[in-house]
Backbone as a ProteinNet text record, in pm:
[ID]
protein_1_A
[PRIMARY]
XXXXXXXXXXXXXXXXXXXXXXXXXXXXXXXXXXXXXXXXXXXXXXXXXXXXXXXXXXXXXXXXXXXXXXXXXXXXXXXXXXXXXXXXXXXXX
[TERTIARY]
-2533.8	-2480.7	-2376.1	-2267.8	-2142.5	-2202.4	-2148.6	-2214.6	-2125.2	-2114.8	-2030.8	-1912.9	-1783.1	-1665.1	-1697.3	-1616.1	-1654.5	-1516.6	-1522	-1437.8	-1370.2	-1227.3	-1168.5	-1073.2	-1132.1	-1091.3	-954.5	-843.6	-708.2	-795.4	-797.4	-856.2	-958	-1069.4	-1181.7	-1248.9	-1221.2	-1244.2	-1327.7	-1503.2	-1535.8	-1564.8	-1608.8	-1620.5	-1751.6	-1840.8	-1995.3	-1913.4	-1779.7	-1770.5	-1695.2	-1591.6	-1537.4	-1672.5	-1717.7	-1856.7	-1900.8	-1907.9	-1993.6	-1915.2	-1792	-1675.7	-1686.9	-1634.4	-1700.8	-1795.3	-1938.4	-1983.8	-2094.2	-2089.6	-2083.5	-1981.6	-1866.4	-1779.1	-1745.8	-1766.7	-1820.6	-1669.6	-1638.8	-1501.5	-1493.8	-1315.2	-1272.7	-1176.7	-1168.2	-1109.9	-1063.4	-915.9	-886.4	-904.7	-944.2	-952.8	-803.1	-870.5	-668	-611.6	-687.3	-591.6	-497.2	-603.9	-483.8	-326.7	-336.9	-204.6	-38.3	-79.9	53.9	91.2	-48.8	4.5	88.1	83.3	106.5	278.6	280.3	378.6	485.9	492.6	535.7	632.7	519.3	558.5	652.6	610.4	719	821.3	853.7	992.8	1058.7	989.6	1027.1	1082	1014.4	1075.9	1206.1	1200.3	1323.6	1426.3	1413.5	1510.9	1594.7	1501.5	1553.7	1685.3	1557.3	1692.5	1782.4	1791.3	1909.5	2024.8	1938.9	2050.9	2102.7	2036.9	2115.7	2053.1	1965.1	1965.2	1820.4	1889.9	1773.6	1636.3	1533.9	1392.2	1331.3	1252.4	1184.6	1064.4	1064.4	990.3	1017.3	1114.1	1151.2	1302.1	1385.6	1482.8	1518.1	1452.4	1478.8	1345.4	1408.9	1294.2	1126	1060.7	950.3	929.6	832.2	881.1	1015.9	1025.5	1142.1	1239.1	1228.1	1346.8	1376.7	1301.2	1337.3	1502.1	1515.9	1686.4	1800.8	1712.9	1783.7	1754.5	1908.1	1885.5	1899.2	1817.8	1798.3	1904.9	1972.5	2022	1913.8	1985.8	1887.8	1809.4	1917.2	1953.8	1777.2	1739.8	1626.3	1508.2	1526.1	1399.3	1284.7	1306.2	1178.2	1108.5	1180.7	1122	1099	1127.9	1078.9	974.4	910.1	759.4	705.8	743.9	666	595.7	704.2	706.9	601.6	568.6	521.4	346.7	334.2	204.4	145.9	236.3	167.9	125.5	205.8	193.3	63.7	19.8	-139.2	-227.5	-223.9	-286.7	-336.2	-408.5	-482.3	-590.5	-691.4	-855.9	-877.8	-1004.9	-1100.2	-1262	-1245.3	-1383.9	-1499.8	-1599.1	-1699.9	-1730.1	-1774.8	-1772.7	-1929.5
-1049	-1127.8	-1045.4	-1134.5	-1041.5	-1076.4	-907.7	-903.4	-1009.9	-1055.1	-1092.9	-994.5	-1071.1	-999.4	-905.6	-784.1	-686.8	-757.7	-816.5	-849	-768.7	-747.3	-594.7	-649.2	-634.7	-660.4	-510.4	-560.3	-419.7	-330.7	-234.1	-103.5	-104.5	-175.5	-160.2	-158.8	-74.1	48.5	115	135.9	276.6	341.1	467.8	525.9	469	401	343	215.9	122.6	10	118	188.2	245.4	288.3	340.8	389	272.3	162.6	63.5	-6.7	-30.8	-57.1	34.3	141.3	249.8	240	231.2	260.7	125.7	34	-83.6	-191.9	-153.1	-229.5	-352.7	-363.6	-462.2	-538.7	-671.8	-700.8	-700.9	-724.3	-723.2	-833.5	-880.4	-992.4	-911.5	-956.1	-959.8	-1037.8	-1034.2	-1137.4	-1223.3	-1307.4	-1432.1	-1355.7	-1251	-1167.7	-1013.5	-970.3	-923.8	-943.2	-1083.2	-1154.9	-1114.7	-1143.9	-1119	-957.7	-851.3	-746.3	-685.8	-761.6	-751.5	-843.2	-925.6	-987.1	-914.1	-857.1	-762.2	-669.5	-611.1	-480.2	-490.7	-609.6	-694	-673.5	-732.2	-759.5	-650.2	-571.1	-409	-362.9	-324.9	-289.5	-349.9	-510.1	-619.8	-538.3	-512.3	-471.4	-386.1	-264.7	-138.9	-135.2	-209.8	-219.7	-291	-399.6	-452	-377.3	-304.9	-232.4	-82.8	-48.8	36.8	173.7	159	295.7	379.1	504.6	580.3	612.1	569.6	586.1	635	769.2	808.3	747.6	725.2	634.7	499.1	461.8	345	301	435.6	415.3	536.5	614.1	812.7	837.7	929	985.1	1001.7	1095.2	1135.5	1270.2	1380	1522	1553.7	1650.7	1745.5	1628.4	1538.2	1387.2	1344.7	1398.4	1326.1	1323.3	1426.3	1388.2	1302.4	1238.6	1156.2	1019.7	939.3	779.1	718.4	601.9	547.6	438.5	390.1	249.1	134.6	8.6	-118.9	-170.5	-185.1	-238.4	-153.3	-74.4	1.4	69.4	3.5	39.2	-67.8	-164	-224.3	-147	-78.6	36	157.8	163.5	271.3	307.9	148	112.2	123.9	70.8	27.4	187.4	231.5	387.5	473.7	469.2	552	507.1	334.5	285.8	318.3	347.5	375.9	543.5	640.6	721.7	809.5	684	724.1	632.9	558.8	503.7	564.1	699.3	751.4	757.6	771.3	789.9	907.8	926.6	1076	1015.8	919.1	896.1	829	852.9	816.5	850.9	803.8	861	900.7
1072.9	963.5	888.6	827.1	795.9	669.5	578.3	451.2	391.7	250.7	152.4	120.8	130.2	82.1	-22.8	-63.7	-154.2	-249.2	-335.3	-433.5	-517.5	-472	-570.8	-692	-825.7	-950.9	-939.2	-987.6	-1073	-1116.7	-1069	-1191.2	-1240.6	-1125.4	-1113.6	-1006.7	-896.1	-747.2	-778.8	-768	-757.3	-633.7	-641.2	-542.4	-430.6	-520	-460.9	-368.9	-427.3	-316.6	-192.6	-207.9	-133.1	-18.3	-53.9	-0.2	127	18.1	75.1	189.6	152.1	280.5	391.8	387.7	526.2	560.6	512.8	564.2	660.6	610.1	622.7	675.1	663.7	708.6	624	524.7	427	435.1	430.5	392	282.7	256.1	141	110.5	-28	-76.6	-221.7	-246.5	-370.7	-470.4	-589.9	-666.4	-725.1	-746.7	-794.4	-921.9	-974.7	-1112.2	-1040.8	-926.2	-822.8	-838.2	-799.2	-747.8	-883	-982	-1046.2	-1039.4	-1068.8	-1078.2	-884.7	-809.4	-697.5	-701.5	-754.1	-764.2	-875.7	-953.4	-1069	-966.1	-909	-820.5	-715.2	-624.9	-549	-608.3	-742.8	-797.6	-876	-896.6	-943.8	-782.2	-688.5	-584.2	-577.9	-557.4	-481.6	-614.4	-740.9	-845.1	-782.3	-790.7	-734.8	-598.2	-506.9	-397	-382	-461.4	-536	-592.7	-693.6	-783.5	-728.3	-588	-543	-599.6	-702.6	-767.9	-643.1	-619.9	-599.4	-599.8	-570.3	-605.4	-480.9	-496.5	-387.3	-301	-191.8	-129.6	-97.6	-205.6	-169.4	-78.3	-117.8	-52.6	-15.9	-21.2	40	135.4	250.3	301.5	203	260.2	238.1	200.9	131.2	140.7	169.8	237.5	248.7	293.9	335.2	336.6	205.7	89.1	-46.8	-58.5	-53	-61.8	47.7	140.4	265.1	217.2	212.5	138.6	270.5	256.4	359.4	345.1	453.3	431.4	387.7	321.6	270.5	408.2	538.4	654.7	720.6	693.2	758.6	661.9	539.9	444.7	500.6	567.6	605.7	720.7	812.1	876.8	844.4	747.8	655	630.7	532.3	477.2	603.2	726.6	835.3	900.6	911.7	968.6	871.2	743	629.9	663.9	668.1	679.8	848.9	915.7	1060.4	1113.3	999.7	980.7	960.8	869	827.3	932.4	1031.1	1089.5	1226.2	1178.7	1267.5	1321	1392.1	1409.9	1439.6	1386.1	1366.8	1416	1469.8	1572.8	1465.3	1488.8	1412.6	1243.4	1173.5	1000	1060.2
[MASK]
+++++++++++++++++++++++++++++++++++++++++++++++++++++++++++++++++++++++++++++++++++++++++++++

């Protein structure tokens, strides 16, 4: 039986659900107050690369790439490249 979604309230994560997701596998659902602070951020990003201005991570390499600007034309492979980065396995917890 699949447990009940673990319901994640903004800025209220502790370490016991984190816990409970690993180790359990527990799913996860955002709650609908999620949604604007997710939508905010969206449009702070879309600003930025709009306006051209500089921001690390968003439009410059990574570490020692901080100072390499990326074209607009390849910041979606950017994000893509950064999130697959961390998408490694270490076998069993």
């Amino acid at each position: 039986m699949t447990p009940a979604p673990l319901m994640l309230e903004p800025g209220q994560l502790t370490l016991a659900q984190l816990r409970a997701m690993y180790r359990t596998h527990q799913p996860v659902q955002l709650t609908d107050s999620a949604r604007p602070a997710i939508l905010a951020s969206q449009q702070t990003v879309s600003t930025i690369v709009a306006g051209g201005d500089t921001v690390y991570g968003i439009n410059t390499g990574f570490g020692r790439l901080a100072q390499t600007h990326i074209p607009q034309h390849q910041l979606a492979q950017l994000q893509r490249n950064l999130v697959l980065s961390h998408a490694v396995g270490t076998g069993d917890l």
